[in-house]
C-alpha positions as CSV (number, residue, x, y, z in Angstrom):
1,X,6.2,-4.0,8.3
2,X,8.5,-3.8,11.3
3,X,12.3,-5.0,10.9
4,X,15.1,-4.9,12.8
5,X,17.5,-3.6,10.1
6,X,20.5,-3.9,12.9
7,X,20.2,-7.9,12.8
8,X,19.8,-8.4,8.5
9,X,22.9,-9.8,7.1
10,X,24.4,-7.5,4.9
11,X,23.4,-7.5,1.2
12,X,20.1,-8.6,2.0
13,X,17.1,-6.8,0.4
14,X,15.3,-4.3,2.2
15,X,12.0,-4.6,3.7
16,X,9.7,-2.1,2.1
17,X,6.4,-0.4,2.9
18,X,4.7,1.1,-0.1
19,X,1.8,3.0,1.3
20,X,-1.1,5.1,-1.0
21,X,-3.4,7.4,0.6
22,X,-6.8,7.0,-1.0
23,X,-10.1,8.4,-1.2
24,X,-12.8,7.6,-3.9
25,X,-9.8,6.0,-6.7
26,X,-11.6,3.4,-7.8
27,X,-10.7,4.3,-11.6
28,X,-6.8,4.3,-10.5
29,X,-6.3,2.4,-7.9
30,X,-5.2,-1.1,-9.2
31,X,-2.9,0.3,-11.4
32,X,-1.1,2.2,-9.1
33,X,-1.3,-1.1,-6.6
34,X,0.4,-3.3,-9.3
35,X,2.8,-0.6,-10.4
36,X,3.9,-0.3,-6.8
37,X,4.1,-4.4,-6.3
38,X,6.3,-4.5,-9.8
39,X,8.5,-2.1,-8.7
40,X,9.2,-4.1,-5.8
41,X,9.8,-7.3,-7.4
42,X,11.6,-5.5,-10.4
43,X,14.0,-4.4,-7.8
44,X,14.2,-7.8,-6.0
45,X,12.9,-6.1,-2.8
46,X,10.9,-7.4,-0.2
47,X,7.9,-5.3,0.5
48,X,4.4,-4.9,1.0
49,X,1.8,-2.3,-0.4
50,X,-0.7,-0.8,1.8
51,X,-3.9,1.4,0.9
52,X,-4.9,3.9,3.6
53,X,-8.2,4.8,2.7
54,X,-10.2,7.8,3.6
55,X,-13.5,6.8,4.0
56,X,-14.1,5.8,0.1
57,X,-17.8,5.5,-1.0
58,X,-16.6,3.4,-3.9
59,X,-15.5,0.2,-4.7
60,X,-11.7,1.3,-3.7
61,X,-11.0,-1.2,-1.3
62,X,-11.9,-4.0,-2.9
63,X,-9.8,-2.7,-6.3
64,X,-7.2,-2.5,-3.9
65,X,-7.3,-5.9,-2.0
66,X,-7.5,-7.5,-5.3
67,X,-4.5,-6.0,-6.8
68,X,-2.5,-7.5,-4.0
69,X,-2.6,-4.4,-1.5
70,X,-2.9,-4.9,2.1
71,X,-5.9,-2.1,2.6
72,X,-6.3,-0.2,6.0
73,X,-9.2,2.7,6.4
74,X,-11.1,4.1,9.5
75,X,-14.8,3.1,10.1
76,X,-15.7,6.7,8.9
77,X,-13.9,9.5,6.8
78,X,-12.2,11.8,8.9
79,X,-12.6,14.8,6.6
80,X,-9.8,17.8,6.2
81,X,-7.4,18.8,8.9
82,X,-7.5,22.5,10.3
């Protein structure tokens, strides 16, 4: 979530982006999606929570989306690096 921090008026709550890698969390994922979002709100800060999934052959995404993440993956798993 882009923001221009230089223009808020002091005092003003932070825009936040809460962002969870995942792969295959289908058992964990909504709990760490509404952990993150009550965080946020606990603290009175604006944010969002994203999922970055890695190509998830479970039902991760849809866990995700219905917690009340945003969810963003590739269109296939792009697998270790080096």
């Amino acid at each position: 979530m882009p923001t221009d921090e230089s223009s808020a008026p002091l005092g003003s709550a932070p825009s936040i982006s809460v962002v969870i890698p995942c792969l295959d969390e289908a058992a964990t994922i909504e709990t760490c999606v509404r952990r993150a979002i009550d965080v946020l709100a606990r603290n009175g800060w604006h944010g969002e929570v994203v999922v970055v999934d890695n190509g998830s052959s479970d039902d991760s995404a849809a866990l995700a989306e219905a917690a009340g993440a945003r969810f963003a993956g590739p269109a296939h798993r792009l697998g270790p690096i080096g």
